[in-house]
PDB file of N, H, CA, C and O in Angstrom:
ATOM      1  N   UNK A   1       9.408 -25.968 -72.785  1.00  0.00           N
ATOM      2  CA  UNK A   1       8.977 -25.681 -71.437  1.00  0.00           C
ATOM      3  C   UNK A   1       9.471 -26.751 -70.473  1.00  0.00           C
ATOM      4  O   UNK A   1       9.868 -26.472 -69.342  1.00  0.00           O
ATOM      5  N   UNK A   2       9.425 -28.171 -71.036  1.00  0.00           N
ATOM      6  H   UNK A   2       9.102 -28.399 -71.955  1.00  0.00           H
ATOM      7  CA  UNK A   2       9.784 -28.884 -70.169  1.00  0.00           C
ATOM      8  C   UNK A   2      10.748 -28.870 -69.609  1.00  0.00           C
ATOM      9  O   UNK A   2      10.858 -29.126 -68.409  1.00  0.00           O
ATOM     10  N   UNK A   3      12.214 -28.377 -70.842  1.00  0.00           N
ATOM     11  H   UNK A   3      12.125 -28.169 -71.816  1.00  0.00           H
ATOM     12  CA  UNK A   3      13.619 -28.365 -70.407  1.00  0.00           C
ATOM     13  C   UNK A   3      13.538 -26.792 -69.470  1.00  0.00           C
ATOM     14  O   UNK A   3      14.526 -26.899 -68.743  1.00  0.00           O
ATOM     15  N   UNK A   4      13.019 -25.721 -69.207  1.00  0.00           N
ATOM     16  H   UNK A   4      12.217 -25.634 -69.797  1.00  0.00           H
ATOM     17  CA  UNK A   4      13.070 -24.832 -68.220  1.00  0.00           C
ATOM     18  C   UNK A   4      12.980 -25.534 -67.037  1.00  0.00           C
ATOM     19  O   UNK A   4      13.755 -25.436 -66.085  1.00  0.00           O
ATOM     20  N   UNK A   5      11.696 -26.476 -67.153  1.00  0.00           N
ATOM     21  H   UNK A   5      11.067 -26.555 -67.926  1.00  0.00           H
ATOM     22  CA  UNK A   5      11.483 -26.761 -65.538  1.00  0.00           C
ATOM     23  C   UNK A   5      12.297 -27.899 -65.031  1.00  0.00           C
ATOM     24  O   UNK A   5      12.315 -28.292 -63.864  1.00  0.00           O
ATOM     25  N   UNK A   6      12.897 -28.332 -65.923  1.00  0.00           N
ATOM     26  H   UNK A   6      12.883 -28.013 -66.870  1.00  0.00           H
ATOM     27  CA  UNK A   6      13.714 -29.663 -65.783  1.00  0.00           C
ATOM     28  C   UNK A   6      14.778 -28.920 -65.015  1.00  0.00           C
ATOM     29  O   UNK A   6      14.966 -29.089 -63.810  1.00  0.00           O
ATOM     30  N   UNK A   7      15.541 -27.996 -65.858  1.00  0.00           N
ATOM     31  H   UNK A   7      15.388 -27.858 -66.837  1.00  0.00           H
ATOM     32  CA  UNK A   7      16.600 -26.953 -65.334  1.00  0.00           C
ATOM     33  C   UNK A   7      16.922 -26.388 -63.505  1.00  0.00           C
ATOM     34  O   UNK A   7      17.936 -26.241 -62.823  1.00  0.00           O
ATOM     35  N   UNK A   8      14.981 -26.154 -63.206  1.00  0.00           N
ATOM     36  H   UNK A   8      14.156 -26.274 -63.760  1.00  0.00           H
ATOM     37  CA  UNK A   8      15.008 -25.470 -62.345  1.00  0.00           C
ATOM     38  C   UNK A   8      15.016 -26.397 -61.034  1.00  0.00           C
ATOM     39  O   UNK A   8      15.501 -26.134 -59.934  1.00  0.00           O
ATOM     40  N   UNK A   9      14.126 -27.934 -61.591  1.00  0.00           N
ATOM     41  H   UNK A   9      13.732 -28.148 -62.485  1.00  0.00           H
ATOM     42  CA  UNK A   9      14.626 -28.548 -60.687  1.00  0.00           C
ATOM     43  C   UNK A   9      15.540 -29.078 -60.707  1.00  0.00           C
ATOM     44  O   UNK A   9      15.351 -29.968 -59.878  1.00  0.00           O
ATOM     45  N   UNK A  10      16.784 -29.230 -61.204  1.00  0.00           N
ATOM     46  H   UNK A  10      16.937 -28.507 -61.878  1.00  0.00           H
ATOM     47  CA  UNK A  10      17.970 -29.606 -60.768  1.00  0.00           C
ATOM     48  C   UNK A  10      18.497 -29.149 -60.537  1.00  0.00           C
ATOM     49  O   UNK A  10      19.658 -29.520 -60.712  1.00  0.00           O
ATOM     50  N   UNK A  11      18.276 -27.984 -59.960  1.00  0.00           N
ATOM     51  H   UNK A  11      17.333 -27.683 -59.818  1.00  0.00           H
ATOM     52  CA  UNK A  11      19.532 -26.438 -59.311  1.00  0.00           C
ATOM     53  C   UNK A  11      18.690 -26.495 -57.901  1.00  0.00           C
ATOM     54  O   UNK A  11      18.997 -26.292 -56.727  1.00  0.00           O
ATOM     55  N   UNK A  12      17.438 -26.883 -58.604  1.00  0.00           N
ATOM     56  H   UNK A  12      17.189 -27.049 -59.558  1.00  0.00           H
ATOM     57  CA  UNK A  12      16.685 -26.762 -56.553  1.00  0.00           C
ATOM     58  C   UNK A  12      17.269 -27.974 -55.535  1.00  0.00           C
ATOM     59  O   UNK A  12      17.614 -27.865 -54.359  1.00  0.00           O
ATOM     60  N   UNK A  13      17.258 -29.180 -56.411  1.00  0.00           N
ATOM     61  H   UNK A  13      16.978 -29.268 -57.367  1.00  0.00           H
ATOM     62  CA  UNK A  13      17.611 -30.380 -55.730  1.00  0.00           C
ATOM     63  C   UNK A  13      19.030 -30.430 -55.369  1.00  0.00           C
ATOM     64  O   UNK A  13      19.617 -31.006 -54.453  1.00  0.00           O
ATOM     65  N   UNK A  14      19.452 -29.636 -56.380  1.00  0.00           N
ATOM     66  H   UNK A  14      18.975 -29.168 -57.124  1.00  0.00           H
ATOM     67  CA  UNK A  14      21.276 -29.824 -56.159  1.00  0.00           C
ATOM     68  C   UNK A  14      21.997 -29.054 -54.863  1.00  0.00           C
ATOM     69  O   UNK A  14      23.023 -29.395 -54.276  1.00  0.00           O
ATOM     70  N   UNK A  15      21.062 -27.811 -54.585  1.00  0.00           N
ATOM     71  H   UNK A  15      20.228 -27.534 -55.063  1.00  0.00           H
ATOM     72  CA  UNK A  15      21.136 -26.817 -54.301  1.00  0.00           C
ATOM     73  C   UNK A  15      20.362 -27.285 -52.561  1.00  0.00           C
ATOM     74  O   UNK A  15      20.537 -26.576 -51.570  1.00  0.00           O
ATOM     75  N   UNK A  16      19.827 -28.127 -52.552  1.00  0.00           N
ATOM     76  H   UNK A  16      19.685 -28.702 -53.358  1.00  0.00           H
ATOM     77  CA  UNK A  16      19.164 -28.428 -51.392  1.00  0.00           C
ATOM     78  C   UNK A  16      19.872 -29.893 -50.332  1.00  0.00           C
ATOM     79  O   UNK A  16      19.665 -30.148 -49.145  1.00  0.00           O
ATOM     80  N   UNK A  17      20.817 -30.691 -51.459  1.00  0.00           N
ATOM     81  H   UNK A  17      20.984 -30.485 -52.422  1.00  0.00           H
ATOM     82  CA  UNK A  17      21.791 -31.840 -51.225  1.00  0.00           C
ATOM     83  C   UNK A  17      22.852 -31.043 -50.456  1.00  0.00           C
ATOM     84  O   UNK A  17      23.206 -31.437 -49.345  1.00  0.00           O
ATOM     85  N   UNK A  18      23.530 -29.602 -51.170  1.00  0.00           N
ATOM     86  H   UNK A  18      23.242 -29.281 -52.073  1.00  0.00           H
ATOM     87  CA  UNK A  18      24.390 -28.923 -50.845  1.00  0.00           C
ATOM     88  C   UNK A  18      24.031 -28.597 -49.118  1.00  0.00           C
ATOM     89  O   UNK A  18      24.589 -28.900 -48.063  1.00  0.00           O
ATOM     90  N   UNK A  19      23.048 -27.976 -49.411  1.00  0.00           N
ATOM     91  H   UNK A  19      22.595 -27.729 -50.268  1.00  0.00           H
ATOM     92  CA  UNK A  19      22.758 -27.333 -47.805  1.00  0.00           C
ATOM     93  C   UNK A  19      22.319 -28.765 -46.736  1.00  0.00           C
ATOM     94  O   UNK A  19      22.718 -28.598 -45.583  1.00  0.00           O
ATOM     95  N   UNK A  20      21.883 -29.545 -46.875  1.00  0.00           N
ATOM     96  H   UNK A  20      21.559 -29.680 -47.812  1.00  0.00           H
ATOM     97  CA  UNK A  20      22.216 -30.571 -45.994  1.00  0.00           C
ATOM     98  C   UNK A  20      23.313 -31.056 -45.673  1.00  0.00           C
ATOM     99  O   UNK A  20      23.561 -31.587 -44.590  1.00  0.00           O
ATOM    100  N   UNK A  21      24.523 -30.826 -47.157  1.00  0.00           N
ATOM    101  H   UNK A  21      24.321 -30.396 -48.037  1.00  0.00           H
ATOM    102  CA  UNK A  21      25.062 -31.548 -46.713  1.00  0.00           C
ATOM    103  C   UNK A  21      25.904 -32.605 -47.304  1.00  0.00           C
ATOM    104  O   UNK A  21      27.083 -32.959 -47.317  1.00  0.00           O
ATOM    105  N   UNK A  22      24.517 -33.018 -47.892  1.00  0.00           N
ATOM    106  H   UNK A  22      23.559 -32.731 -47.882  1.00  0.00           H
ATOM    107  CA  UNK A  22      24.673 -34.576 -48.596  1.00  0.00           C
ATOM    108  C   UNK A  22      26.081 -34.582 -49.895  1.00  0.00           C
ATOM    109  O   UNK A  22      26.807 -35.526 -50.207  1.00  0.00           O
ATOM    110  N   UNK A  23      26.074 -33.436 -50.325  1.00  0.00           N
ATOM    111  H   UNK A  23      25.484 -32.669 -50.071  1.00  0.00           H
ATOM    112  CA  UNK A  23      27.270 -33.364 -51.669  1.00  0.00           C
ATOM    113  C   UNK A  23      27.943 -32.152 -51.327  1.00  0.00           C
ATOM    114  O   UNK A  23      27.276 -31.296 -50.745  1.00  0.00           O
ATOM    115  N   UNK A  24      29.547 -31.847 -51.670  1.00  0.00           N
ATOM    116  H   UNK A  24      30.088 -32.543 -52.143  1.00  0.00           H
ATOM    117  CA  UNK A  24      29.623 -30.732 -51.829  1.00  0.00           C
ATOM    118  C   UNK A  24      29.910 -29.652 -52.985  1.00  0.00           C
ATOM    119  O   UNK A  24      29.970 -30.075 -54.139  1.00  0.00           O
ATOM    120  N   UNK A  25      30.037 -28.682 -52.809  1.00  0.00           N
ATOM    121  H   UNK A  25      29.988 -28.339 -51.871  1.00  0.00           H
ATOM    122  CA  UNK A  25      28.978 -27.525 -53.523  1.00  0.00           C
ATOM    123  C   UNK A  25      30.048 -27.245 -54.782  1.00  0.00           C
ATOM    124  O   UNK A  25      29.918 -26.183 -55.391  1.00  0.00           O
ATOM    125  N   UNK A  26      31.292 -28.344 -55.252  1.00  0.00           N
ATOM    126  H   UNK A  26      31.398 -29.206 -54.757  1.00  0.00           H
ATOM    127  CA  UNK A  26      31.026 -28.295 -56.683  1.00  0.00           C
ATOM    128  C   UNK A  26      30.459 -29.106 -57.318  1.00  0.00           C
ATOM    129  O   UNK A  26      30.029 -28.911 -58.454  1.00  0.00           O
ATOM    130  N   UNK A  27      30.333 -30.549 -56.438  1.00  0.00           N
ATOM    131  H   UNK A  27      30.683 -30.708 -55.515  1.00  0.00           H
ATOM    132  CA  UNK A  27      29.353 -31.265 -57.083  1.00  0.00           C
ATOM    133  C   UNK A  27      28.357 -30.528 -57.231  1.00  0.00           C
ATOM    134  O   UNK A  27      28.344 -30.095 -58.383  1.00  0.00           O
ATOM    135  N   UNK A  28      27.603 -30.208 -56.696  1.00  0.00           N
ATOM    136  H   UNK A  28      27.614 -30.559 -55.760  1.00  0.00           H
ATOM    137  CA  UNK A  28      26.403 -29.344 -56.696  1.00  0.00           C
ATOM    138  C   UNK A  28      26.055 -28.041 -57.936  1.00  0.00           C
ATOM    139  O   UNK A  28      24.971 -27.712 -58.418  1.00  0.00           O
ATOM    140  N   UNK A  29      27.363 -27.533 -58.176  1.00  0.00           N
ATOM    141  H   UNK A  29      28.243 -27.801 -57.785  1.00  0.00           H
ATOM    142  CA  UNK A  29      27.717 -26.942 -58.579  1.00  0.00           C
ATOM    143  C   UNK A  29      27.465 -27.478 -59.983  1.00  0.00           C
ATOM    144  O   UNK A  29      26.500 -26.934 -60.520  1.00  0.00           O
ATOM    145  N   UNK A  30      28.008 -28.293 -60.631  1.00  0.00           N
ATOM    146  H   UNK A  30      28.792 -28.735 -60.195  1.00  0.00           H
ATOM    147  CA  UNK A  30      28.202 -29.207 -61.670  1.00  0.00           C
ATOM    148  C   UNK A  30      26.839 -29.921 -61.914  1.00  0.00           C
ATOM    149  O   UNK A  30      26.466 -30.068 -63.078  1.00  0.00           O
ATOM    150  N   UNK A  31      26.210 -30.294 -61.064  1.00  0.00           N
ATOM    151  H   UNK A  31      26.513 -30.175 -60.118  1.00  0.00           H
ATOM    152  CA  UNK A  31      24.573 -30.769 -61.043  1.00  0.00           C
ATOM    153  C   UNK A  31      23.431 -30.227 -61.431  1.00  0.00           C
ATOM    154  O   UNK A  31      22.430 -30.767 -61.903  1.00  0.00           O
ATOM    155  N   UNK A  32      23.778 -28.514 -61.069  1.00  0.00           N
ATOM    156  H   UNK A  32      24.591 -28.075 -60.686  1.00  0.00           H
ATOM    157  CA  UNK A  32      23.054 -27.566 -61.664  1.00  0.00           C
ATOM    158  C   UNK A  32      23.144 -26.864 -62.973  1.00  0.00           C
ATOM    159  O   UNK A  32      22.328 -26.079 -63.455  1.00  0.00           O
ATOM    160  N   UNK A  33      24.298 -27.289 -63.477  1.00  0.00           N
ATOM    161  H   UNK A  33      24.960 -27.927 -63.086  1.00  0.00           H
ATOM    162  CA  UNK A  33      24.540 -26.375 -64.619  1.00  0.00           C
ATOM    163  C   UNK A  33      24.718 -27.740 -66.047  1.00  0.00           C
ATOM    164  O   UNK A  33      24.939 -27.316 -67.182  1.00  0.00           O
ATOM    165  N   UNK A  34      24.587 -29.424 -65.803  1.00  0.00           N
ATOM    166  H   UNK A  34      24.408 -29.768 -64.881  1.00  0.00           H
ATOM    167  CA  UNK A  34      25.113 -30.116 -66.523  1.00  0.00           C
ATOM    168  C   UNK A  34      23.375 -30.345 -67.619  1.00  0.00           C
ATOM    169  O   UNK A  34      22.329 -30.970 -67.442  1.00  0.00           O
ATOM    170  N   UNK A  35      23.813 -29.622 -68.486  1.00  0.00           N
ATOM    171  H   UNK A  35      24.663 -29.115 -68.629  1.00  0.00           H
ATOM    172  CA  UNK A  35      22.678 -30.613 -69.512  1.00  0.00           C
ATOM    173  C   UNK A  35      22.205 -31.617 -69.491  1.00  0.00           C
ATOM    174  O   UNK A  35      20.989 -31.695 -69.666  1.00  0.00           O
ATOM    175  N   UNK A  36      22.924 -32.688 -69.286  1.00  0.00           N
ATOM    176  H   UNK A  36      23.911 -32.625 -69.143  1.00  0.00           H
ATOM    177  CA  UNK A  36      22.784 -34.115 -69.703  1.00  0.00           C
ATOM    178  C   UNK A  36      22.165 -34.497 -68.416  1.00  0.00           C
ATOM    179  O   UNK A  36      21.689 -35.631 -68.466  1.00  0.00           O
ATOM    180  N   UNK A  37      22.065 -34.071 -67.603  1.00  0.00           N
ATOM    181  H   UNK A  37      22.453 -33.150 -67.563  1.00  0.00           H
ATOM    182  CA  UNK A  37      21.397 -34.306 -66.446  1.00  0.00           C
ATOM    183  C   UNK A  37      19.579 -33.741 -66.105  1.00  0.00           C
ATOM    184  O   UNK A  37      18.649 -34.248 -65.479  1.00  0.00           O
ATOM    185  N   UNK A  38      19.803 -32.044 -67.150  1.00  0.00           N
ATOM    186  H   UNK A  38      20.559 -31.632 -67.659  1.00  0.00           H
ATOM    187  CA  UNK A  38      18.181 -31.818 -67.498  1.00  0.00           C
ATOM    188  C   UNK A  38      17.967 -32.471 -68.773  1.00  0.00           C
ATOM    189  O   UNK A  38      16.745 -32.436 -68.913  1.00  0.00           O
ATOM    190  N   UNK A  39      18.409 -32.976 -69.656  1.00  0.00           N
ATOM    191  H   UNK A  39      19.402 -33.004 -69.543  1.00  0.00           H
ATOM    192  CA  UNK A  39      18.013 -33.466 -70.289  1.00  0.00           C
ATOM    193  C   UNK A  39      17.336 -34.923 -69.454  1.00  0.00           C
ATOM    194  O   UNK A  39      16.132 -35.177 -69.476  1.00  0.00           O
ATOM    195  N   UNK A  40      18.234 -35.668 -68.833  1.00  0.00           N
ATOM    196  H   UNK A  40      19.213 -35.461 -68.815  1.00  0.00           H
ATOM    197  CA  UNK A  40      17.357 -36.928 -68.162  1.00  0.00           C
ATOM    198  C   UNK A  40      16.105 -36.321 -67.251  1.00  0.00           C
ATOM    199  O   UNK A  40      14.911 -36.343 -67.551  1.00  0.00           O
ATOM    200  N   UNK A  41      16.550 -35.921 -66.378  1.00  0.00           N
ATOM    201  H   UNK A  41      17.520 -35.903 -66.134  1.00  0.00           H
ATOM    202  CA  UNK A  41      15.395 -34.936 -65.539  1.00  0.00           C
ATOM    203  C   UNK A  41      14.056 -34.907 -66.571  1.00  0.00           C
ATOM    204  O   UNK A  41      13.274 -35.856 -66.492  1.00  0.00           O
ATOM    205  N   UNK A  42      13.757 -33.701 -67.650  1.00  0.00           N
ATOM    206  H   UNK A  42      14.392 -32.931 -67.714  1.00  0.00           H
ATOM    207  CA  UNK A  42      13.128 -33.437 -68.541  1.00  0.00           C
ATOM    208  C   UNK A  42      12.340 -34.771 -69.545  1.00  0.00           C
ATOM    209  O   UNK A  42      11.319 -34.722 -70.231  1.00  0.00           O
ATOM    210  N   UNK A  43      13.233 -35.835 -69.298  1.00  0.00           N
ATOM    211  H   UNK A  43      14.063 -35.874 -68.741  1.00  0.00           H
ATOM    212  CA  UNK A  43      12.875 -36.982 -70.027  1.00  0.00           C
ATOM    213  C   UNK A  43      12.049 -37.684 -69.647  1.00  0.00           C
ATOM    214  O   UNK A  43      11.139 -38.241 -70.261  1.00  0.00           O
ATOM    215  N   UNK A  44      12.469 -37.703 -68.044  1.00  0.00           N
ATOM    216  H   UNK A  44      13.208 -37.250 -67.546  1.00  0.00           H
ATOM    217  CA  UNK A  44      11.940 -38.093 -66.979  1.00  0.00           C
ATOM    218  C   UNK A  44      10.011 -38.244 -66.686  1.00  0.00           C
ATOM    219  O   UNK A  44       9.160 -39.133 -66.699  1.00  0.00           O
ATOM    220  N   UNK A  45      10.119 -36.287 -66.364  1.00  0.00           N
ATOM    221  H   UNK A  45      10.810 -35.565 -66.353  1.00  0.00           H
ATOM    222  CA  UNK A  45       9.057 -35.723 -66.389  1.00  0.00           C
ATOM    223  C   UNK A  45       7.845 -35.878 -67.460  1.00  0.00           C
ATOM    224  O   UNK A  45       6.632 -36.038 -67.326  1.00  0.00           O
ATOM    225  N   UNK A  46       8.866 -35.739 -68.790  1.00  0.00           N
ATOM    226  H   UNK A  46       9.852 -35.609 -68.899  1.00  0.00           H
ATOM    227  CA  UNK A  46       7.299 -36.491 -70.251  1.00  0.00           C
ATOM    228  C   UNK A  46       6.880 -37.804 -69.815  1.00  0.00           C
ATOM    229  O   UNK A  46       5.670 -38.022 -69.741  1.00  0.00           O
ATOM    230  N   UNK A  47       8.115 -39.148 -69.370  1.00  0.00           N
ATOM    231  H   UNK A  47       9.097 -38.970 -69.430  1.00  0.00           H
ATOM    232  CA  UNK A  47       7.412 -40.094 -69.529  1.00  0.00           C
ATOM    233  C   UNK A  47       6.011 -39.766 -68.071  1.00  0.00           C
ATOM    234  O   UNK A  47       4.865 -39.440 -68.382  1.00  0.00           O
ATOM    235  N   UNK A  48       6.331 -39.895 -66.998  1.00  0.00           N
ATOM    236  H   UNK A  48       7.261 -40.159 -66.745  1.00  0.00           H
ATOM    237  CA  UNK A  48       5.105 -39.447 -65.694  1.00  0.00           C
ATOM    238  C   UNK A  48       3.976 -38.738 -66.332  1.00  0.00           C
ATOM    239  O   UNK A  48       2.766 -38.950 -66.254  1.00  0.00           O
ATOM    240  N   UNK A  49       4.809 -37.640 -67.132  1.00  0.00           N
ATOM    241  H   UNK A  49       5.792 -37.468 -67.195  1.00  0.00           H
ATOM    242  CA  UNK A  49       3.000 -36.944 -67.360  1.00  0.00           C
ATOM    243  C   UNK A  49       2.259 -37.820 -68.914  1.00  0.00           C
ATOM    244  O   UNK A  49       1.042 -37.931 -69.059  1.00  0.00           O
ATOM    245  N   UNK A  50       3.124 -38.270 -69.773  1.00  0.00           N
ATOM    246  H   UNK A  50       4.113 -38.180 -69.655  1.00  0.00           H
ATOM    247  CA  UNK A  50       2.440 -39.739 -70.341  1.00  0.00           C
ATOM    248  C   UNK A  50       1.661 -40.554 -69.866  1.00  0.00           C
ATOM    249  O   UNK A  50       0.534 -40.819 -70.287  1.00  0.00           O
ATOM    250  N   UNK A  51       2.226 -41.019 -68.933  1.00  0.00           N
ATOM    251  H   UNK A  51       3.141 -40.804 -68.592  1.00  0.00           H
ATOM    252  CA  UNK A  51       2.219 -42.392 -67.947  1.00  0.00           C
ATOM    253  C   UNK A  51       0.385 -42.084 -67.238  1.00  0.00           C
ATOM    254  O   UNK A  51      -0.533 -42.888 -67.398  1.00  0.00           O
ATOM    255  N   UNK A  52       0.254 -40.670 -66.440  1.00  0.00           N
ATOM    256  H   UNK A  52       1.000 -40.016 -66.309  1.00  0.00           H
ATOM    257  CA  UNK A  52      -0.851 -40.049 -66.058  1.00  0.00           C
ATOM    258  C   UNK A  52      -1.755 -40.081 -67.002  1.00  0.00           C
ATOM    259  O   UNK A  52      -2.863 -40.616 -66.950  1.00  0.00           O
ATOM    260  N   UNK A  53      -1.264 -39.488 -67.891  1.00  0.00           N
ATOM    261  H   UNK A  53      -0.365 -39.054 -67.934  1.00  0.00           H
ATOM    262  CA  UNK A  53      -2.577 -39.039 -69.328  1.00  0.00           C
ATOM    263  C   UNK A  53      -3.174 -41.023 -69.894  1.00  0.00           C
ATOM    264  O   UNK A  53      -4.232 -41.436 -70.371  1.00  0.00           O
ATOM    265  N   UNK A  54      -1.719 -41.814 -69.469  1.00  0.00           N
ATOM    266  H   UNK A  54      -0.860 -41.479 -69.082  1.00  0.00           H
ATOM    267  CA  UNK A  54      -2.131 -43.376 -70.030  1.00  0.00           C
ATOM    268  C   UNK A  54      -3.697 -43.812 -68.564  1.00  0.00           C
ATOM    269  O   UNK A  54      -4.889 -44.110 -68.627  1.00  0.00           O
ATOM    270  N   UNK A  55      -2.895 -43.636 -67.703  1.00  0.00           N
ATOM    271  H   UNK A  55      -1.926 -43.394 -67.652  1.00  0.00           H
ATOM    272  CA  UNK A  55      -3.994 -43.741 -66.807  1.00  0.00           C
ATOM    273  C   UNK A  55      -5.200 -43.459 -66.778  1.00  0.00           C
ATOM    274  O   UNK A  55      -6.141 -44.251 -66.722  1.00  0.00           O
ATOM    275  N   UNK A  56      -5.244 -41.748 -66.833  1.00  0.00           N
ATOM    276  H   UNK A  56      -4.479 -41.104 -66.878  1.00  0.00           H
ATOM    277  CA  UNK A  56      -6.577 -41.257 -66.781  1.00  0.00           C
ATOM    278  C   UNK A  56      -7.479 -41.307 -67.977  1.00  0.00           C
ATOM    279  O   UNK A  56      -8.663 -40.972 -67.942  1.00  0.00           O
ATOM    280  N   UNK A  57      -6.648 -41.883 -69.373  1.00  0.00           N
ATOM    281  H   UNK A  57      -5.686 -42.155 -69.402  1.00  0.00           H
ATOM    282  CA  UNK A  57      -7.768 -42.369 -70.169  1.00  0.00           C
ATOM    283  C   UNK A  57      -8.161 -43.773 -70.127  1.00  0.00           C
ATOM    284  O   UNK A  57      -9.013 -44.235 -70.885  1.00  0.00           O
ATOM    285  N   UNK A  58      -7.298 -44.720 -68.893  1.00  0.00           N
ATOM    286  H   UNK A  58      -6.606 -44.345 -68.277  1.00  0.00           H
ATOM    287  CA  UNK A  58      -7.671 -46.060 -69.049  1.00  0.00           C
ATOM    288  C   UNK A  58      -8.700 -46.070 -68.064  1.00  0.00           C
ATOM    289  O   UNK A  58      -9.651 -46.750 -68.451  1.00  0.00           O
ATOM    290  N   UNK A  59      -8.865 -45.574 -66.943  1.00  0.00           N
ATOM    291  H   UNK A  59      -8.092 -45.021 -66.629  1.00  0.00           H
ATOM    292  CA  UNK A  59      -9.778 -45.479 -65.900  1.00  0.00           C
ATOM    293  C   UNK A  59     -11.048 -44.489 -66.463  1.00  0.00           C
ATOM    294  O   UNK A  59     -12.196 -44.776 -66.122  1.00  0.00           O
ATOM    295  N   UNK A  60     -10.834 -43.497 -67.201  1.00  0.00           N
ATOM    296  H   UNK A  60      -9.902 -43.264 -67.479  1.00  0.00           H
ATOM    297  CA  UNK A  60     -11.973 -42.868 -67.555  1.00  0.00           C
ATOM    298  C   UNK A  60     -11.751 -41.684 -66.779  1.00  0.00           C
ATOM    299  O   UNK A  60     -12.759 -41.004 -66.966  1.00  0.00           O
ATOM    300  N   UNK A  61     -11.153 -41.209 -66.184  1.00  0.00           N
ATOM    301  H   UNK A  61     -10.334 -41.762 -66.032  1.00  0.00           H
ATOM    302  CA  UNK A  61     -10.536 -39.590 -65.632  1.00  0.00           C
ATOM    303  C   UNK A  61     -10.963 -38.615 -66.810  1.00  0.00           C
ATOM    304  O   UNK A  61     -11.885 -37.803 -66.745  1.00  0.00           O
ATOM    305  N   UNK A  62     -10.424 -38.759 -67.513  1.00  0.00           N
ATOM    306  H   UNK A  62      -9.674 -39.418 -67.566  1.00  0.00           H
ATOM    307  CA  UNK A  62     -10.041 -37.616 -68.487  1.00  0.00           C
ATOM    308  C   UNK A  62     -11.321 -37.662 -69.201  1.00  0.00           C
ATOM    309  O   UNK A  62     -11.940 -38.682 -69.503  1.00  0.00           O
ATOM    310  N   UNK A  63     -11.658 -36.419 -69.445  1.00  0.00           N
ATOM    311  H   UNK A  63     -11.155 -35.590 -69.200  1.00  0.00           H
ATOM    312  CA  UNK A  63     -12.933 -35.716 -69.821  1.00  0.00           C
ATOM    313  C   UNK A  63     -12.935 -35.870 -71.158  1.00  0.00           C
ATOM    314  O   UNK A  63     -13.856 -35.409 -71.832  1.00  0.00           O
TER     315      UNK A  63
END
């Protein structure tokens, strides 16, 4: 699941650099479709929602 959403945001972000502007649209192009890039993305995302779950059991959040 993670690598879907990893996927989707890097076609949104790539896809949103394009329309500003900021890159053009084969970079963009190439940004959206490169593995190794949802793979970091995706890698990304476990450690944060780790990182949260480390938190909210050090503070006492989590039920």
């Amino acid at each position: 699941m993670m690598a879907v959403l990893a996927r989707i945001l890097a076609r949104y972000v790539s896809g949103a650099l394009v329309a500003y502007g900021v890159i053009d649209p084969g970079l963009g192009r190439e940004m959206a479709l490169d593995p190794d890039l949802a793979l970091m993305i995706g890698t990304t995302l476990g450690g944060l929602a780790e990182a949260g779950y480390a938190l909210a059991v050090r503070f006492g959040w989590q039920r």
